[in-house]
MDAnalysis code that builds the backbone (N, CA, C; Angstrom):
import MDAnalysis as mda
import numpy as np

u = mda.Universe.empty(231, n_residues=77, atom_resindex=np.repeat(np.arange(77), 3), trajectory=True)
u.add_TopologyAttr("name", ["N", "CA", "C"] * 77)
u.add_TopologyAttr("resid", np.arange(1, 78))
u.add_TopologyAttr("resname", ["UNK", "UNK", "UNK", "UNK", "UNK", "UNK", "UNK", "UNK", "UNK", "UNK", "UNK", "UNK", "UNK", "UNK", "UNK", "UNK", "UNK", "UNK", "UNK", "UNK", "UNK", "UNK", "UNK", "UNK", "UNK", "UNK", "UNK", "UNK", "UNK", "UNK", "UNK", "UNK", "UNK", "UNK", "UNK", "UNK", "UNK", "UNK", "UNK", "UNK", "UNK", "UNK", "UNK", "UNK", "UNK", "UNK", "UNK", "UNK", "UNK", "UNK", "UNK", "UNK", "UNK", "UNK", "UNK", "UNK", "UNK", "UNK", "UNK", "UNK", "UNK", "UNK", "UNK", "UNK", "UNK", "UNK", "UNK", "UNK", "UNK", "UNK", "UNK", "UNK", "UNK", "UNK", "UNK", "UNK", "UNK"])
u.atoms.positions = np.array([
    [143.116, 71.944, 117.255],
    [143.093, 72.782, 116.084],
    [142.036, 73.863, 116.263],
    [142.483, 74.945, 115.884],
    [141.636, 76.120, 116.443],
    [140.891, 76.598, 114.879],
    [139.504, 76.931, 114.842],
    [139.034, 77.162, 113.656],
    [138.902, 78.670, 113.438],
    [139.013, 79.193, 112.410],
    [138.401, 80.752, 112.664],
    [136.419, 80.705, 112.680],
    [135.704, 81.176, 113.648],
    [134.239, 81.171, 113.528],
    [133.669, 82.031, 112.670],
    [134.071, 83.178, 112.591],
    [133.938, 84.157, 111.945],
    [132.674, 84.000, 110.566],
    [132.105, 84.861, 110.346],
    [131.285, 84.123, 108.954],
    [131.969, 84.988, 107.902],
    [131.795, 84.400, 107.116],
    [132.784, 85.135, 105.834],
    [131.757, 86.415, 105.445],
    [132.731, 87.406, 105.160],
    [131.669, 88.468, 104.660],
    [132.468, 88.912, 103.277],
    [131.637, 89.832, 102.742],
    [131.668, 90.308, 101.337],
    [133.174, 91.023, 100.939],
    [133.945, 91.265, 100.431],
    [134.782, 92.597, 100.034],
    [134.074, 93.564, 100.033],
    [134.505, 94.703, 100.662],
    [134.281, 96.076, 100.639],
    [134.866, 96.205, 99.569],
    [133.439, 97.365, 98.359],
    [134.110, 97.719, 97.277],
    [133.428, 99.199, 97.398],
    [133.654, 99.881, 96.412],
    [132.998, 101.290, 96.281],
    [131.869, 101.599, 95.756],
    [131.413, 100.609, 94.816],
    [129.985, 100.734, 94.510],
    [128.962, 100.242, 95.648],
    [129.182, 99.478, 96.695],
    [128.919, 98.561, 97.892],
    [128.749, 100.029, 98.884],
    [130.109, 100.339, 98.644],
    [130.059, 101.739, 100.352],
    [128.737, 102.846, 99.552],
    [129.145, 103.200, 98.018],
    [128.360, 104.308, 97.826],
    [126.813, 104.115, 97.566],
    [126.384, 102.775, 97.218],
    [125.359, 102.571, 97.074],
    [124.389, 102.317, 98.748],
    [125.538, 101.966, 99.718],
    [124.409, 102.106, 101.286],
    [124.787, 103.315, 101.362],
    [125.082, 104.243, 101.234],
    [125.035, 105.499, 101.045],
    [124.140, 106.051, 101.027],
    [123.591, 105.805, 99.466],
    [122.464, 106.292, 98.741],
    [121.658, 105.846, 99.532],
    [121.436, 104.614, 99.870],
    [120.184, 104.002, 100.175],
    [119.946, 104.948, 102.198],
    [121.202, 104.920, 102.548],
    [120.665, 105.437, 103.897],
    [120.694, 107.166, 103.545],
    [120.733, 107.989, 102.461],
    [120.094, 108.983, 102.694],
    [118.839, 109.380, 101.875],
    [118.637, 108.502, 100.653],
    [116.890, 107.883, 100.502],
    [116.109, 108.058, 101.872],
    [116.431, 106.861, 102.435],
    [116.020, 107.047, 104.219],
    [115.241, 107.505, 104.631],
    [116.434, 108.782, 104.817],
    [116.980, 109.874, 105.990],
    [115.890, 110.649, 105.356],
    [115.926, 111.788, 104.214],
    [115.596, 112.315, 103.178],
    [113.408, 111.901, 103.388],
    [113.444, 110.514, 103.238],
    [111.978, 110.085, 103.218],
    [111.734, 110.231, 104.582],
    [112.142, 109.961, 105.802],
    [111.761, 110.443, 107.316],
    [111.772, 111.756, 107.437],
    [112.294, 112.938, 106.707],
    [111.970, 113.816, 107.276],
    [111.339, 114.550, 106.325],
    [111.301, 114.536, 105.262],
    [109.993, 115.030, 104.767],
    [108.372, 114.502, 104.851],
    [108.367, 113.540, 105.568],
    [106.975, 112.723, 106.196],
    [106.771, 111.639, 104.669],
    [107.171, 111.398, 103.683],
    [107.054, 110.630, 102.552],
    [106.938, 109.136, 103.259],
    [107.440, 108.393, 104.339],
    [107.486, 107.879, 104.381],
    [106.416, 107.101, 106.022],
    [105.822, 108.504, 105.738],
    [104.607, 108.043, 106.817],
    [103.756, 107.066, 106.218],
    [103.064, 107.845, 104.959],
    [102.186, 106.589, 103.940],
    [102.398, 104.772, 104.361],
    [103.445, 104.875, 103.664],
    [104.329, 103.676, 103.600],
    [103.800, 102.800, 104.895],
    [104.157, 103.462, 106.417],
    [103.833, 102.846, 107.711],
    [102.423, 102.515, 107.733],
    [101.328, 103.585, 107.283],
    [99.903, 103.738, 107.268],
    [99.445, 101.918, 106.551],
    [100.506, 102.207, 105.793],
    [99.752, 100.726, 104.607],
    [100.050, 99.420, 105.311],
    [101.756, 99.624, 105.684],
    [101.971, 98.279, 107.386],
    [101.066, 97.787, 107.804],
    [100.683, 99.390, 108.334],
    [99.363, 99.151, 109.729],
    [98.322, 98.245, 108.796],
    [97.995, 98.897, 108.166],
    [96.213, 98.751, 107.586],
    [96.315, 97.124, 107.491],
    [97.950, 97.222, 106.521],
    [97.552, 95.479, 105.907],
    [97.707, 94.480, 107.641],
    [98.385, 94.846, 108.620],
    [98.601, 94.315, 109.796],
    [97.196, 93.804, 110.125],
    [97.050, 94.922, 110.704],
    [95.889, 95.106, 111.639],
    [94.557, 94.954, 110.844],
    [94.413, 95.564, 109.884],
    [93.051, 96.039, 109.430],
    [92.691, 95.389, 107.677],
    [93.610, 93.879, 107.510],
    [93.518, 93.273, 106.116],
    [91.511, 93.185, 105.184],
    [90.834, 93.595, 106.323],
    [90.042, 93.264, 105.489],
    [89.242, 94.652, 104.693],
    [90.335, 95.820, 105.551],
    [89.986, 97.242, 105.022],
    [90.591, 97.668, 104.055],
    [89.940, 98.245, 102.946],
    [90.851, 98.825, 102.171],
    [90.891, 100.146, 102.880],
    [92.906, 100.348, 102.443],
    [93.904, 101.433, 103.031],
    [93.088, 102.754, 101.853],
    [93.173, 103.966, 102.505],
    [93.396, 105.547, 101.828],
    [94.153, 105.218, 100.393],
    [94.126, 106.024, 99.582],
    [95.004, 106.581, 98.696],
    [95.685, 107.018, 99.306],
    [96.836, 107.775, 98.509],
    [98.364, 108.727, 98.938],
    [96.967, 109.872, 99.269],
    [96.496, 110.148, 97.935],
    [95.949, 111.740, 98.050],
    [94.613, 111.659, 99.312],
    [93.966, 110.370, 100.019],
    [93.108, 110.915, 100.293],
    [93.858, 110.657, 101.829],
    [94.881, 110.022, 101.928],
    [95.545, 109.982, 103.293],
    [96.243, 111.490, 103.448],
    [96.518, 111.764, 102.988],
    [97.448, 113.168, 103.049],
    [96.318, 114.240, 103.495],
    [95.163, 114.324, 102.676],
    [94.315, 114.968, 103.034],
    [93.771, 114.729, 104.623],
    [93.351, 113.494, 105.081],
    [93.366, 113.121, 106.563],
    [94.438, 113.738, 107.001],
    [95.388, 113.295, 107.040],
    [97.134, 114.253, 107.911],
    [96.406, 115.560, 108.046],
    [96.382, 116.394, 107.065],
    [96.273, 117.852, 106.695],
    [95.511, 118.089, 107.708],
    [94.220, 117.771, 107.538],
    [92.627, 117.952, 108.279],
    [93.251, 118.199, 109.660],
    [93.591, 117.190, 109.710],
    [93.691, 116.712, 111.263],
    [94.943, 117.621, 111.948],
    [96.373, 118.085, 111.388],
    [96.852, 118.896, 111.856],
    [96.380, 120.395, 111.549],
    [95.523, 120.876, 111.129],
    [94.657, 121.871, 110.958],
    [93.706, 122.210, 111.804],
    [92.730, 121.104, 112.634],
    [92.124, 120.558, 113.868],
    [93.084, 120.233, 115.156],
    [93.849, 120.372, 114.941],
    [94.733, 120.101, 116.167],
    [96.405, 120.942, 115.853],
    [96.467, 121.996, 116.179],
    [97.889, 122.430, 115.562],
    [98.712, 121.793, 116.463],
    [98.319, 121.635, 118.176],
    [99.894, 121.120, 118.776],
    [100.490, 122.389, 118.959],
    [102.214, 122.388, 118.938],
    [102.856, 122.892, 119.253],
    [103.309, 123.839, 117.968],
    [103.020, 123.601, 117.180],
    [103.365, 124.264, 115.845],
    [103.050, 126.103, 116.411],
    [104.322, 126.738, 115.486],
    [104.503, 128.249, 115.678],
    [103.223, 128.898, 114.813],
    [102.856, 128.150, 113.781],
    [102.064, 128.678, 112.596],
    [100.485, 128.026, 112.789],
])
């Protein structure tokens, strides 16, 4: 007797397709406007560095700034 292995998965419905939708261009949207650098910064800190308290939004952003201001890189401007 042959079984199917398969694991059962959900019905595809339309609130299901449009809502990973949304959610993968949330994303998309937060990677490229840098919004979602913060986010990684706090990863790290709580990872690596739990006994430090992490930046604010405003005083991390200000670090970013500084620092690509001190270092332009490749930037045209």
């Amino acid at each position: 007797m042959v079984t199917d292995m398969r694991p059962q998965s959900r019905p595809i419905t339309l609130v299901g397709v449009a809502g990973r939708a949304w959610r993968g261009l949330v994303w998309f949207v937060r990677g490229v406007t840098g919004e979602s650098r913060y986010d990684s910064y706090l990863a790290h800190e709580r990872a690596v560095h739990p006994d430090r308290e992490p930046m604010t939004p405003a005083e991390y952003w200000r670090c970013v700034y500084s620092e690509q201001d001190a270092n332009p890189g490749s930037r045209c401007c």
